[in-house]
KOLDOLO-750899 format. One record per residue: x, y, z of N, C-alpha, C in turn; residue number from 0; residue in one letter. Coordinates in Angstrom, 3 decimals, padded with zeros to 6 digits. Example, Ala and Ser with C-alpha at 12.3 -4.5 7.8 and 13.67 -1.06 7.14 Angstrom:
<atoms>
n.xx	n.yy	n.zz	ca.xx	ca.yy	ca.zz	c.xx	c.yy	c.zz	i	aa
013.190	-005.690	007.800	012.300	-004.500	007.800	013.200	-003.300	007.800	0	a
012.850	-002.250	007.080	013.670	-001.060	007.140	012.900	000.030	007.870	1	s
</atoms>
This chain:
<atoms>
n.xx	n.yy	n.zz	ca.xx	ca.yy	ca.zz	c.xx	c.yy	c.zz	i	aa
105.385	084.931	062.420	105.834	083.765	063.169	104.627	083.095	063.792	0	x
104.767	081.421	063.895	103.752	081.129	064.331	103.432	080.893	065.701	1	x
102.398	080.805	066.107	101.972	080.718	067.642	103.116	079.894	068.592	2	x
103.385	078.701	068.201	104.038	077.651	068.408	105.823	078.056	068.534	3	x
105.636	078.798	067.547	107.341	079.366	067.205	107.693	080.148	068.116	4	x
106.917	080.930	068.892	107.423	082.873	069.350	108.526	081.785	070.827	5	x
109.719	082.335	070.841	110.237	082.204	072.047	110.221	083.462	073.558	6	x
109.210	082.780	074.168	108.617	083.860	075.093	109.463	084.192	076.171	7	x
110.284	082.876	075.953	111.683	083.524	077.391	112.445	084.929	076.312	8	x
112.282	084.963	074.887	112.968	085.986	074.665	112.545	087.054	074.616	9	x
111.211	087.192	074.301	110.140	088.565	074.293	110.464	088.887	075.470	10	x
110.099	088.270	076.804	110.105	088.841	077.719	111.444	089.237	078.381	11	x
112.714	088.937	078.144	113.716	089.501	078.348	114.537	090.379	077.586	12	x
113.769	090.977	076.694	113.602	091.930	075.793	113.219	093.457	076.481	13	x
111.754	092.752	076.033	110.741	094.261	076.550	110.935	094.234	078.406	14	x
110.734	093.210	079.044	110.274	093.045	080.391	109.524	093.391	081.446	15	x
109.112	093.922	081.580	107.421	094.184	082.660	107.962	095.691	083.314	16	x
106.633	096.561	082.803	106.760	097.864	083.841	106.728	097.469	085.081	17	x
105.922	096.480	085.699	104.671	096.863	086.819	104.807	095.360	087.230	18	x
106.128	094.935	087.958	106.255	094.033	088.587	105.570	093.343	090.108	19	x
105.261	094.522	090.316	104.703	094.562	092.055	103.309	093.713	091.670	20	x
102.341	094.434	090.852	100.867	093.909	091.104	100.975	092.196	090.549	21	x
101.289	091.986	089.711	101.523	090.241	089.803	102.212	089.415	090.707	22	x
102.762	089.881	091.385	103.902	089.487	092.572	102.713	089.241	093.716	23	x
102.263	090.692	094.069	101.095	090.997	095.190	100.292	089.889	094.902	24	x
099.382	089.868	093.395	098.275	088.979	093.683	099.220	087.571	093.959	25	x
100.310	087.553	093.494	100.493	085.877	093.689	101.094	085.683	094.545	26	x
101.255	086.541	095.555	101.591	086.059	096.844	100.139	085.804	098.055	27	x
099.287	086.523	097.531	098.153	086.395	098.404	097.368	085.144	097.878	28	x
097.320	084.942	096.750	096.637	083.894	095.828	097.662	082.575	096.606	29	x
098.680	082.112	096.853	099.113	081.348	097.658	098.982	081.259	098.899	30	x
098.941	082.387	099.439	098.706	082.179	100.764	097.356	081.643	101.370	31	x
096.110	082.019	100.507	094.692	081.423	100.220	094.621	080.106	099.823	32	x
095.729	079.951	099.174	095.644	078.116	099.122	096.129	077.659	100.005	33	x
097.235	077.903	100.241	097.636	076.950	101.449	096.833	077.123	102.816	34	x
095.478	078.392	102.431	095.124	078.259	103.697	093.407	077.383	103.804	35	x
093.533	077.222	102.702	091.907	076.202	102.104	092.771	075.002	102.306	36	x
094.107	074.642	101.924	094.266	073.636	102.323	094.774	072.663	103.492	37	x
094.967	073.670	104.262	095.245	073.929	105.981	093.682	073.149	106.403	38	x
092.561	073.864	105.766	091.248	073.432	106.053	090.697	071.752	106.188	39	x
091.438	072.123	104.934	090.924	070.505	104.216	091.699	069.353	105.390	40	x
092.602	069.712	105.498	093.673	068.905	106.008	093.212	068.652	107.709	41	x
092.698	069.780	108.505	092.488	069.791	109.613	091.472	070.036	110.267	42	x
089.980	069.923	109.006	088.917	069.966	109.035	087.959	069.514	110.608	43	x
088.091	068.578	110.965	087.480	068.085	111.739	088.121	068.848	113.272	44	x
089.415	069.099	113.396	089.602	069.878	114.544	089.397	071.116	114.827	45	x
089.777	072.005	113.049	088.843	073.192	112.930	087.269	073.509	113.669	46	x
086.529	072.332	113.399	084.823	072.265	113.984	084.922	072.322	115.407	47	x
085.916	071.080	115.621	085.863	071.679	117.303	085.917	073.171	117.995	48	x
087.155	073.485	117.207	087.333	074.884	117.546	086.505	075.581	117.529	49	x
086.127	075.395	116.481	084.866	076.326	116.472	083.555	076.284	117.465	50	x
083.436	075.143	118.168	082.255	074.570	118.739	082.938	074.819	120.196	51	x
084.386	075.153	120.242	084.666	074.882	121.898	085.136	076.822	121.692	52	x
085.357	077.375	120.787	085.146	078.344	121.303	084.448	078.904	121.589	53	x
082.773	078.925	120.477	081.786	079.531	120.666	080.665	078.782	120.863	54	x
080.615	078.090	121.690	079.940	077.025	122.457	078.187	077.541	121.974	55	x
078.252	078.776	122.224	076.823	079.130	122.020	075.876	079.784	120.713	56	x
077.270	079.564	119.935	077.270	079.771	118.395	077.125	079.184	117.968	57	x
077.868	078.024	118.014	078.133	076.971	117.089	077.777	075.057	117.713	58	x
076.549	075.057	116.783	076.233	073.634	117.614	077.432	072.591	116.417	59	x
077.642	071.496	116.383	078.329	070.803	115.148	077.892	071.123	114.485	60	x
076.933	070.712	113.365	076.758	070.954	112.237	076.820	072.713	111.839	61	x
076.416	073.609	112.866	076.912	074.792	112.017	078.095	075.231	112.098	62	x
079.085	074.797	112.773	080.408	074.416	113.253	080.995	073.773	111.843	63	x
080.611	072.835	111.194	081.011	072.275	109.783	080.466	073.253	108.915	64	x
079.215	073.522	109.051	079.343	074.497	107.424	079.982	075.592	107.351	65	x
080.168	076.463	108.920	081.216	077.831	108.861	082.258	077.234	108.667	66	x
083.063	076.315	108.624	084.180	075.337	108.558	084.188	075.193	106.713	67	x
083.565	074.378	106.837	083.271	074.092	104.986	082.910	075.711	103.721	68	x
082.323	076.545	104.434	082.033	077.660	103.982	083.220	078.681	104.059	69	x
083.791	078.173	104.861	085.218	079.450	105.175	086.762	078.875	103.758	70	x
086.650	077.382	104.116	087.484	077.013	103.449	087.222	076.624	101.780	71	x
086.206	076.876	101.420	085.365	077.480	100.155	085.885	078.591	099.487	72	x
085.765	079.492	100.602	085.939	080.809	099.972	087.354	080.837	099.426	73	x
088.234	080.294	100.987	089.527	080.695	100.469	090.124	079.832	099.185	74	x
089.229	078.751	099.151	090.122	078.851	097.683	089.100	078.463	096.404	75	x
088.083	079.574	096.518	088.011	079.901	095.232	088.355	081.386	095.159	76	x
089.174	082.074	096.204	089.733	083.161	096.784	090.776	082.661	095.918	77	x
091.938	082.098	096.146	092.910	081.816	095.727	092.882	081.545	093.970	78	x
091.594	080.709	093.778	091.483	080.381	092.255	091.791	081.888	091.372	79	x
090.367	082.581	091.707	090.652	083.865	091.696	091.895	085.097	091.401	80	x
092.711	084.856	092.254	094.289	085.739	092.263	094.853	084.886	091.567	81	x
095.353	083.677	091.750	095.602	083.225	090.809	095.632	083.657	088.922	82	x
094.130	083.631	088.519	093.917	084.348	087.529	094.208	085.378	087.629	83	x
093.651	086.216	088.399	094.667	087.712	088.209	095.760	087.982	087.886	84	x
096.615	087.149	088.905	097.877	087.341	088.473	098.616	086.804	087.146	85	x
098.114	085.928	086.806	098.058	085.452	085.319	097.653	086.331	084.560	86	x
096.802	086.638	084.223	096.129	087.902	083.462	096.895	089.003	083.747	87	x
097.411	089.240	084.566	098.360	090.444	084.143	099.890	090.165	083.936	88	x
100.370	089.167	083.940	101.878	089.049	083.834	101.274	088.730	082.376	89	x
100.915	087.854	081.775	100.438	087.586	080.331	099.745	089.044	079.215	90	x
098.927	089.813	080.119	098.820	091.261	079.166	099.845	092.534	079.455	91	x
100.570	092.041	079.854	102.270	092.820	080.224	103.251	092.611	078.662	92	x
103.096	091.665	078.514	104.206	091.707	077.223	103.655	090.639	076.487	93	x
102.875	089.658	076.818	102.678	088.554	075.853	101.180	089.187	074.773	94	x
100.782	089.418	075.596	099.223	089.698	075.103	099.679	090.979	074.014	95	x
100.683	092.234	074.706	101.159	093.348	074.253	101.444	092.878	072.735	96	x
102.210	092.423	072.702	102.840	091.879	071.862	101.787	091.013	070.478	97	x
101.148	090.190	070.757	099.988	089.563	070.347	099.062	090.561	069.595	98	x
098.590	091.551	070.104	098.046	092.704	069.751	098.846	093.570	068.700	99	x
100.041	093.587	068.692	100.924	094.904	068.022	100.233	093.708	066.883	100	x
100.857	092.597	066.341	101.032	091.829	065.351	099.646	092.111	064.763	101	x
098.277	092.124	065.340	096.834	092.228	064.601	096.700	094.053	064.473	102	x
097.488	094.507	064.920	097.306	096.020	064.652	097.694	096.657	063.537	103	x
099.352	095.863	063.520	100.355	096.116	062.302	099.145	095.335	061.108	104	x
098.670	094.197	061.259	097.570	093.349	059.992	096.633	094.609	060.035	105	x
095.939	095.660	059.915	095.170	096.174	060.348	095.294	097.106	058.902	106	x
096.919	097.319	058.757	097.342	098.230	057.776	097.538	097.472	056.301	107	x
096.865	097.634	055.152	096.994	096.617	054.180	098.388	096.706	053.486	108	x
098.786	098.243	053.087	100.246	098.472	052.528	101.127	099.030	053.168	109	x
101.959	098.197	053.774	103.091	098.842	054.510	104.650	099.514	053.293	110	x
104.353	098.828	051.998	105.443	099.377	051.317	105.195	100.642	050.823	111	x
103.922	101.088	050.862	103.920	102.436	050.366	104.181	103.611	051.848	112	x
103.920	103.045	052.791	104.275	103.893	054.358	105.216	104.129	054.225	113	x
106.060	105.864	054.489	106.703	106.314	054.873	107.470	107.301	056.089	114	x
106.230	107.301	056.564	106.482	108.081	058.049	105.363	107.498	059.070	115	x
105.548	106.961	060.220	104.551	106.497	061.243	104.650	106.996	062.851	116	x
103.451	106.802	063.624	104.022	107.632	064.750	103.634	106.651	065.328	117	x
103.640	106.087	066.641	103.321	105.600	067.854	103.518	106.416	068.722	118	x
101.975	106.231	068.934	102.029	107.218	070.247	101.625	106.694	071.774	119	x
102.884	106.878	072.817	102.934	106.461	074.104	103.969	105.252	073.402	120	x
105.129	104.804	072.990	105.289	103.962	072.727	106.005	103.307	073.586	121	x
106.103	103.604	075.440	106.620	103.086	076.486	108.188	101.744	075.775	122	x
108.082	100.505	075.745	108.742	100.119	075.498	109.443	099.681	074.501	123	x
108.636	099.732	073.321	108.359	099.824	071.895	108.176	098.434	071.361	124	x
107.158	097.851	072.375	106.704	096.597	071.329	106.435	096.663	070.261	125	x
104.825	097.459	069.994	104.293	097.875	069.243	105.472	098.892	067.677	126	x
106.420	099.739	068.194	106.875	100.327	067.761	107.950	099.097	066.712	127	x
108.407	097.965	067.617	109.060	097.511	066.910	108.849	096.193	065.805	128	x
107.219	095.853	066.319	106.019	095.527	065.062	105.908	096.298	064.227	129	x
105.911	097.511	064.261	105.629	098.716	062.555	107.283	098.196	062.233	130	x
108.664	098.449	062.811	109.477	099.123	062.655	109.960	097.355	061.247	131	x
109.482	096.353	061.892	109.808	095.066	061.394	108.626	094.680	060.209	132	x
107.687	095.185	060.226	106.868	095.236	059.115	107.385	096.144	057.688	133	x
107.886	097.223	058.225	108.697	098.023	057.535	109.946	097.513	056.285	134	x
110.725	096.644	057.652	111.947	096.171	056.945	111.433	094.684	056.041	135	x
110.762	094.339	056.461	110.008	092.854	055.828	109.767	093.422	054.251	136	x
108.697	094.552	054.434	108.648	095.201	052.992	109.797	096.092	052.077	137	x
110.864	096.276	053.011	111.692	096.518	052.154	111.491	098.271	051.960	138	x
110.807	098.574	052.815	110.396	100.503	053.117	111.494	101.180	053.038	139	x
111.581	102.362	053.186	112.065	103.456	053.156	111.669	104.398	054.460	140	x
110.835	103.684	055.077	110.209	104.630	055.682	110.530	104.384	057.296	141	x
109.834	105.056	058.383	111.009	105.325	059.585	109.455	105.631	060.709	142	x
109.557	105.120	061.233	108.365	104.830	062.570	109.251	105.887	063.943	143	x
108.439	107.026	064.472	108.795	107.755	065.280	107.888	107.201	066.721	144	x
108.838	106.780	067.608	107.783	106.888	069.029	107.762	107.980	069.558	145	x
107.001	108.427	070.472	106.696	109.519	071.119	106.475	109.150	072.736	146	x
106.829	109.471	073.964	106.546	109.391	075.070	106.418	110.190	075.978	147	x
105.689	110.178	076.922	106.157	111.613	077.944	107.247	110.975	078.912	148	x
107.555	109.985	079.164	108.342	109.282	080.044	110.035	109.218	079.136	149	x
111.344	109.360	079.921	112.524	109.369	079.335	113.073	107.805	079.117	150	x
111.708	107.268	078.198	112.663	105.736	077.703	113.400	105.700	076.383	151	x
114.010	106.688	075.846	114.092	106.588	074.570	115.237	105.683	074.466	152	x
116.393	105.512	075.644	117.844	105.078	075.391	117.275	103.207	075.466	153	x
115.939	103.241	076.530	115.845	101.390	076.787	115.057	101.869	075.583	154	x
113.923	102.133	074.597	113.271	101.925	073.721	113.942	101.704	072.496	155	x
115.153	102.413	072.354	116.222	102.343	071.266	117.207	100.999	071.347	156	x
117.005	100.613	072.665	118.208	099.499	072.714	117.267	097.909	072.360	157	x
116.032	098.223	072.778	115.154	097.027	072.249	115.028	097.141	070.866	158	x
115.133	098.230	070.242	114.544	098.322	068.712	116.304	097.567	068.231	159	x
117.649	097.763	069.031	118.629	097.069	068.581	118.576	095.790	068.270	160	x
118.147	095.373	069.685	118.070	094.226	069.634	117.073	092.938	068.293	161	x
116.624	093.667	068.177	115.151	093.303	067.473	115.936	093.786	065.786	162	x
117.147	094.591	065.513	117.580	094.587	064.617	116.628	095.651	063.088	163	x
116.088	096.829	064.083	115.425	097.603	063.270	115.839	098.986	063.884	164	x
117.079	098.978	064.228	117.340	100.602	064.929	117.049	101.433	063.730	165	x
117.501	100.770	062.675	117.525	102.287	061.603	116.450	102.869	060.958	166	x
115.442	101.936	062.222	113.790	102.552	061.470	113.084	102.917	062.116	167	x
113.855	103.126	063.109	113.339	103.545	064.486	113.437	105.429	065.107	168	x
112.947	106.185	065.267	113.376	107.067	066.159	112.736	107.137	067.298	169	x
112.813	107.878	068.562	112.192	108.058	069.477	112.350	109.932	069.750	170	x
111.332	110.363	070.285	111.224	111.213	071.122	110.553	111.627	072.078	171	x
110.816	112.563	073.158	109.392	112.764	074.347	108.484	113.578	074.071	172	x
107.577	113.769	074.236	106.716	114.734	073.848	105.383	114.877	074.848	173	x
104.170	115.987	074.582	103.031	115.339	075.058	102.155	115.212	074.060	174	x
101.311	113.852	074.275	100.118	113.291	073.474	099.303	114.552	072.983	175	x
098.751	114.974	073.894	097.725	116.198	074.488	098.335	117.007	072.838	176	x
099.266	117.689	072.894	100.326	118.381	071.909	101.261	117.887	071.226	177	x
100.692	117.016	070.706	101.781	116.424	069.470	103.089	117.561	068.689	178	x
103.963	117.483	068.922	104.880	118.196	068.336	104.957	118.027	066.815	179	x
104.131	117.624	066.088	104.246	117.399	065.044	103.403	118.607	063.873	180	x
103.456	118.428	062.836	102.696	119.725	061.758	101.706	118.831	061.177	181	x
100.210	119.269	061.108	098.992	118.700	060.412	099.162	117.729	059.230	182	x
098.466	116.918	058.988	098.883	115.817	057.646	100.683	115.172	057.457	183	x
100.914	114.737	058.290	102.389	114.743	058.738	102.573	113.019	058.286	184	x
101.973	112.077	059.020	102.106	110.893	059.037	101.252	110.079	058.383	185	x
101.522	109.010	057.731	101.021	107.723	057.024	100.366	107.476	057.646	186	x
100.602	106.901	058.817	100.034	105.936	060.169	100.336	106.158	061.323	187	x
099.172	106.190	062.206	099.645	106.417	063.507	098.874	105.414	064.234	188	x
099.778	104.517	064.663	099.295	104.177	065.952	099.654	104.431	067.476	189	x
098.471	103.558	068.395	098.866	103.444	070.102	098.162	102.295	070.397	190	x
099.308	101.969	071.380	098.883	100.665	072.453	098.278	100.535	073.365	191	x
097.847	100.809	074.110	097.556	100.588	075.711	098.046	101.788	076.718	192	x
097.862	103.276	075.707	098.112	104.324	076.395	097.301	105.264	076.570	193	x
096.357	105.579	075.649	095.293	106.663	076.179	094.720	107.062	076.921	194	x
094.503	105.921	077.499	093.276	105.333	078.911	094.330	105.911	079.979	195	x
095.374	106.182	079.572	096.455	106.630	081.104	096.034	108.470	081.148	196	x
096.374	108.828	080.158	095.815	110.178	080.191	094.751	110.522	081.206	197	x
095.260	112.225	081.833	094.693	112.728	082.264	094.095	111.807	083.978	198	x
094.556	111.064	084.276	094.442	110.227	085.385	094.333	111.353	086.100	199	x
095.303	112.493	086.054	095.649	113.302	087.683	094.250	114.263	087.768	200	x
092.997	113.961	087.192	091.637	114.446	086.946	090.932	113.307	087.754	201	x
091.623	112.253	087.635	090.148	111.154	088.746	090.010	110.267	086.820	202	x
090.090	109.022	086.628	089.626	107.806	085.652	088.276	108.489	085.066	203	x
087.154	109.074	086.025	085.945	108.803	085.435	085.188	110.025	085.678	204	x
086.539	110.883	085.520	085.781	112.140	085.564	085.558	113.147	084.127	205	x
085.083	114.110	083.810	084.772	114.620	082.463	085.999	115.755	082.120	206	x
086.867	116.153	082.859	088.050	116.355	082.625	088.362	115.786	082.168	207	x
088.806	114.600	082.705	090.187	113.355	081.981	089.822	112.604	080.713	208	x
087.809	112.937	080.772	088.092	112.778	079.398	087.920	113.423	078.741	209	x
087.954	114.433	078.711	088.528	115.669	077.904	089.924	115.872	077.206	210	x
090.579	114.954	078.684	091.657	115.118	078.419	092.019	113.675	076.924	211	x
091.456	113.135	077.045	091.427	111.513	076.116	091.070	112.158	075.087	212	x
090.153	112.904	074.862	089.711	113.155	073.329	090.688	114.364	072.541	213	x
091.327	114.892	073.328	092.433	115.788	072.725	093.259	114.630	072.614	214	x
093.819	113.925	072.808	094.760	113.029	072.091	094.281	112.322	071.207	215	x
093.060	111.879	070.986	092.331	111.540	070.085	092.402	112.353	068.407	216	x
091.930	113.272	068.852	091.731	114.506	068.061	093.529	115.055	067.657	217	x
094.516	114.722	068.880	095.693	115.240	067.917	096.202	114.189	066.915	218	x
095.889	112.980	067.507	096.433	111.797	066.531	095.571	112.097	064.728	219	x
094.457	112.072	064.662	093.721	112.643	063.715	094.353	113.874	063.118	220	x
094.502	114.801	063.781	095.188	116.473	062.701	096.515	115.788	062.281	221	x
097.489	115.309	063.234	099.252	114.839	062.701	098.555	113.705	061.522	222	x
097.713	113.051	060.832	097.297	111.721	059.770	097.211	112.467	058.647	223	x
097.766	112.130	057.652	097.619	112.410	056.710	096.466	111.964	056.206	224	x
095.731	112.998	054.868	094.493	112.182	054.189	094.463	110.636	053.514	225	x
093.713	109.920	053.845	093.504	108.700	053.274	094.430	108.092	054.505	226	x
095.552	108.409	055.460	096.033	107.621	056.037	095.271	106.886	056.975	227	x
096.253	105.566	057.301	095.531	104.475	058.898	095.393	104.815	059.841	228	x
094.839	104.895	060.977	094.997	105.249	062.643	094.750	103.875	062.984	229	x
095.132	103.073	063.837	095.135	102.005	064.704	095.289	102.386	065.961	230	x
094.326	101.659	066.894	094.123	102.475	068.715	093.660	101.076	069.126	231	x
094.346	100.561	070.506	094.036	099.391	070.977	094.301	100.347	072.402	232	x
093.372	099.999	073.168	093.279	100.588	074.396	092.068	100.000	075.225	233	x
092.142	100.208	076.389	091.276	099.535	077.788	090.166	100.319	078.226	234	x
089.131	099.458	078.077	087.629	100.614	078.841	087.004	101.937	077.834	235	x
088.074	102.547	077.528	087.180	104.061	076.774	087.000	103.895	075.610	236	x
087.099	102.702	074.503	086.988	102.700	073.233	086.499	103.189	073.182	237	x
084.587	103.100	073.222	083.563	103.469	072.693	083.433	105.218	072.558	238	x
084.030	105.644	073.533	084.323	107.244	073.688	085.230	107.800	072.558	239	x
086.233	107.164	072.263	087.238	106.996	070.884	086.222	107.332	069.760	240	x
085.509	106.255	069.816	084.568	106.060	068.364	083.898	106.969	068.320	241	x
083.424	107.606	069.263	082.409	108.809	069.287	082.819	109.951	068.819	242	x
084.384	110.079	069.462	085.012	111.118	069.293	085.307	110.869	067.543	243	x
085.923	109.363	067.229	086.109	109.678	065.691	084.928	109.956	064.741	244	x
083.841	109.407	065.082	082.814	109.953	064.367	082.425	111.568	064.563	245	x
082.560	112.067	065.169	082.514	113.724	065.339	083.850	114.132	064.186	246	x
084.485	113.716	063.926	086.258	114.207	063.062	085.625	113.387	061.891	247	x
084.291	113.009	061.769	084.193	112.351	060.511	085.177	111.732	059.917	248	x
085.900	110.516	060.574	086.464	109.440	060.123	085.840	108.317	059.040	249	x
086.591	107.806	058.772	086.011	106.920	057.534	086.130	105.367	058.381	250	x
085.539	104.490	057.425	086.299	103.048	057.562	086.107	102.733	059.310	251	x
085.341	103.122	060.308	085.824	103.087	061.216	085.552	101.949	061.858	252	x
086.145	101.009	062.269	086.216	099.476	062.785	086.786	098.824	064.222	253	x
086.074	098.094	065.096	085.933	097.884	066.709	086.259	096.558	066.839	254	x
087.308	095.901	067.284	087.366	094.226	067.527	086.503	094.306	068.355	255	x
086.429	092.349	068.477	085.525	091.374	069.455	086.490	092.148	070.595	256	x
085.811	092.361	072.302	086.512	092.575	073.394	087.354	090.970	073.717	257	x
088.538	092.482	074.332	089.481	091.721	075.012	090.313	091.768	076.316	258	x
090.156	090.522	077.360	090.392	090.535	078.370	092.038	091.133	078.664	259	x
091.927	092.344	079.271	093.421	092.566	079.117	093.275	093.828	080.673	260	x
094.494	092.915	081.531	095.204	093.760	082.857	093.344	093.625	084.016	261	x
092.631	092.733	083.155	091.480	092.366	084.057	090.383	093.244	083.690	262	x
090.353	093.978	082.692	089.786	095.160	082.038	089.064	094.389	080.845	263	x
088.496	095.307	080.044	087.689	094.940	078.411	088.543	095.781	077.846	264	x
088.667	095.356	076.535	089.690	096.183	075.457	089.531	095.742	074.388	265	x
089.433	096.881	073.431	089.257	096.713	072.389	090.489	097.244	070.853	266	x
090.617	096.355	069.704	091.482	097.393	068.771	090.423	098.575	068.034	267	x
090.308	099.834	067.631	089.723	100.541	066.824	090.535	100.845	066.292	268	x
090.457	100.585	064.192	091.424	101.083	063.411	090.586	102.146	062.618	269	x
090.670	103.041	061.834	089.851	103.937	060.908	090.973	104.275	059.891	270	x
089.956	106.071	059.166	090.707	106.119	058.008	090.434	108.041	058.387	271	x
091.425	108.421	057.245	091.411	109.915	057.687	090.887	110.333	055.994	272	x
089.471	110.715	055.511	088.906	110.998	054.618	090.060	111.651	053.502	273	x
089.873	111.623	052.562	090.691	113.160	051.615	089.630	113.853	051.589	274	x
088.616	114.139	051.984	087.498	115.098	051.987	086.654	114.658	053.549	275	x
086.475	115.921	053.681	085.203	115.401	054.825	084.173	115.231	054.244	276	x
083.374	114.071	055.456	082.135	113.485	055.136	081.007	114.705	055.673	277	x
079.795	114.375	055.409	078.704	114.954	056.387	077.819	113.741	056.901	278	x
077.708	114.190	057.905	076.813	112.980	058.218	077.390	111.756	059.537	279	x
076.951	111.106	060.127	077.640	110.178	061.156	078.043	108.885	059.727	280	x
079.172	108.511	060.238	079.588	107.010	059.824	079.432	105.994	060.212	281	x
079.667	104.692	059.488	079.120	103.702	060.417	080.600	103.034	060.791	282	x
079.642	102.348	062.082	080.733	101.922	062.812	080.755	099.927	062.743	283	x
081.754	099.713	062.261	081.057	098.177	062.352	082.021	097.241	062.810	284	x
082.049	095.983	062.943	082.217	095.117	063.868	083.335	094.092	062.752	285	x
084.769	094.442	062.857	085.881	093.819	062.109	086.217	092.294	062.888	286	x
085.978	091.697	061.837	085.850	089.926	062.038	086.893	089.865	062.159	287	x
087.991	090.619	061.296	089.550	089.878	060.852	090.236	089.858	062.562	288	x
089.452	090.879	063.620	090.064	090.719	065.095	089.619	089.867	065.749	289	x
088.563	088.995	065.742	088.339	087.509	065.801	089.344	086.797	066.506	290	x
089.236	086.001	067.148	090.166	085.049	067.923	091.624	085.485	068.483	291	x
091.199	086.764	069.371	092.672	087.374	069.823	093.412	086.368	070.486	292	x
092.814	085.929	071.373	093.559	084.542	071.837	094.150	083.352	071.598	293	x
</atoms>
C-alpha cells in the first residue's frame, strides 16, 4: 500500500499505543513552555520592570531585557523541543512500527517458499501481522508463531482478526533468553523493537544485560534453520548484534542507514544462517535497499 493510501486513524485503532503517559507528559509540558514564552512576548516590557524593581541591584534595564529576552528564548525553544519529543514518540509507537515491519518483511526475497516463522517479542503483532499478510498475499502454507513474555496473546490474536490473517497466526509466551523451540526449527525469524528491553533488571549499560542480549541473539540463530532469514530492527545495541552475529559466523550480514526512533538511533540488521560454517570474520555491509525509512 502506498504512503498516501495507509489509513492511520485505522492502524492506530488497531494496534494502539503501549506507553501512553510519556507523549501525554512531554506534551503537556511542551505547552505549558509555550504558553509561557508567550506570556513573555506578550508582557515583555513589564516583565523588565519586574525584574529591575525586584532586584534593583541586579538588574540595571538592559540586563533586565536580556534575562527577560534570554528566559523567554529558552522556554520556547524548550517547548519546540517537547514538542518534537512528543511527536517522535507517538509516531515510533505504531506509525514508524509499522513502517519498519513493511521494509523488514522486503528484507525476505521468498515468502512462498516460508513455512514456519517466529517473531520474537511480538508485543502487539504489528510486525507479526506484516509476515502473517505477506504470507497470505503469496498464497503460503505456512504459519508465523509470536512469542512473548507478557500475556497478550488474546489482544495479539484479536488484531491478527482483525487484519484478517488469524489462520496464520499463532501466539505463545515464552522466554527470549530460552526459546522453547528445537534447533533448525524456523524459516525466518524475526524481532521488532524488543531486544534492547532485555535484561533491563541488570542496569541498560551494564555487561550483564548484555549478556543477557546476546543469549537472545544467539537463541534466535540455533531455533533458524540453515540458509534461513533473521531480520532484527532494534534501538542503540545493533552494533553489539553484529558482533555477536559475526562470532555465530553468519552470512549475508546487512545494517540500515540509522533511524530516529522513541528519540534513540536504530537500526534494521537482516543476515543469513550458513548450511555450513564459515571460518573467518564476515563482512558486514551497508544495505541501500533501507534507504529512505522516512
Amino acid at each position: 500500500m502506498g504512503r498516501a493510501g495507509r489509513d492511520w486513524t485505522q492502524i492506530y485503532s488497531i494496534y494502539g499505543m503501549d506507553d501512553w503517559h510519556t507523549p501525554i507528559f512531554l506534551l503537556i509540558h511542551a505547552i505549558v513552555f509555550s504558553a509561557s514564552s508567550i506570556l513573555f512576548l506578550l508582557y515583555f516590557n513589564w516583565i523588565c520592570y519586574s525584574f529591575e524593581s525586584i532586584f534593583p541591584s541586579v538588574f540595571s534595564a538592559s540586563v533586565a531585557r536580556f534575562a527577560a529576552g534570554f528566559t523567554g528564548s529558552v522556554m520556547a525553544l524548550s517547548a519546540v523541543c517537547l514538542f518534537y519529543a512528543a511527536g517522535n514518540m507517538f509516531y515510533s509507537s505504531v506509525a514508524l512500527r509499522w513502517d519498519i515491519a513493511q521494509r523488514m518483511v522486503s528484507a525476505v526475497h521468498d515468502w512462498s517458499s516460508v513455512k514456519t516463522v517466529l517473531d520474537v517479542g511480538c508485543s502487539r503483532g504489528i510486525l507479526l501481522n506484516a509476515v502473517a499478510m505477506e504470507l497470505k498475499k503469496e498464497g503460503s502454507s505456512g504459519r508465523v508463531v509470536g512469542l512473548d513474555r507478557k500475556n497478550t496473546t488474546l489482544s495479539t490474536l484479536r488484531t491478527a482478526a482483525m487484519k484478517g490473517v488469524q489462520e496464520y497466526v499463532t501466539c505463545r509466551e515464552g522466554d527470549a533468553r530460552r526459546l522453547p523451540f528445537p534447533d533448525n526449527y524456523f524459516d525466518v525469524v524475526v524481532s521488532a523493537g524488543f531486544v534492547h528491553k532485555v535484561g533491563k533488571e541488570f542496569g541498560p549499560k551494564t555487561a550483564a544485560a548484555s549478556a543477557e542480549r546476546m543469549r537472545v541473539v544467539g537463541e534466535m540463530v540455533r531455533v533458524l534453520k540453515e540458509g534461513g532469514v533473521g531480520v532484527v530492527w532494534d534501538l542503540v545495541h545493533v552494533p553489539e548484534y553484529v558482533l555477536r552475529l559475526q562470532e555465530l559466523k553468519m552470512e549475508d550480514i546487512r545494517v540500515s542507514e540509522r533511524v530516529t526512533a522513541f528519540m534513540v538511533n536504530s537500526h534494521i540488521v537482516s543476515f543469513r544462517k550458513p548450511s555450513q560454517h564459515v571460518i573467518g570474520p564476515n563482512e558486514v555491509r551497508l544495505d541501500w535497499r533501507f534507504n529512505n525509512i522516512f
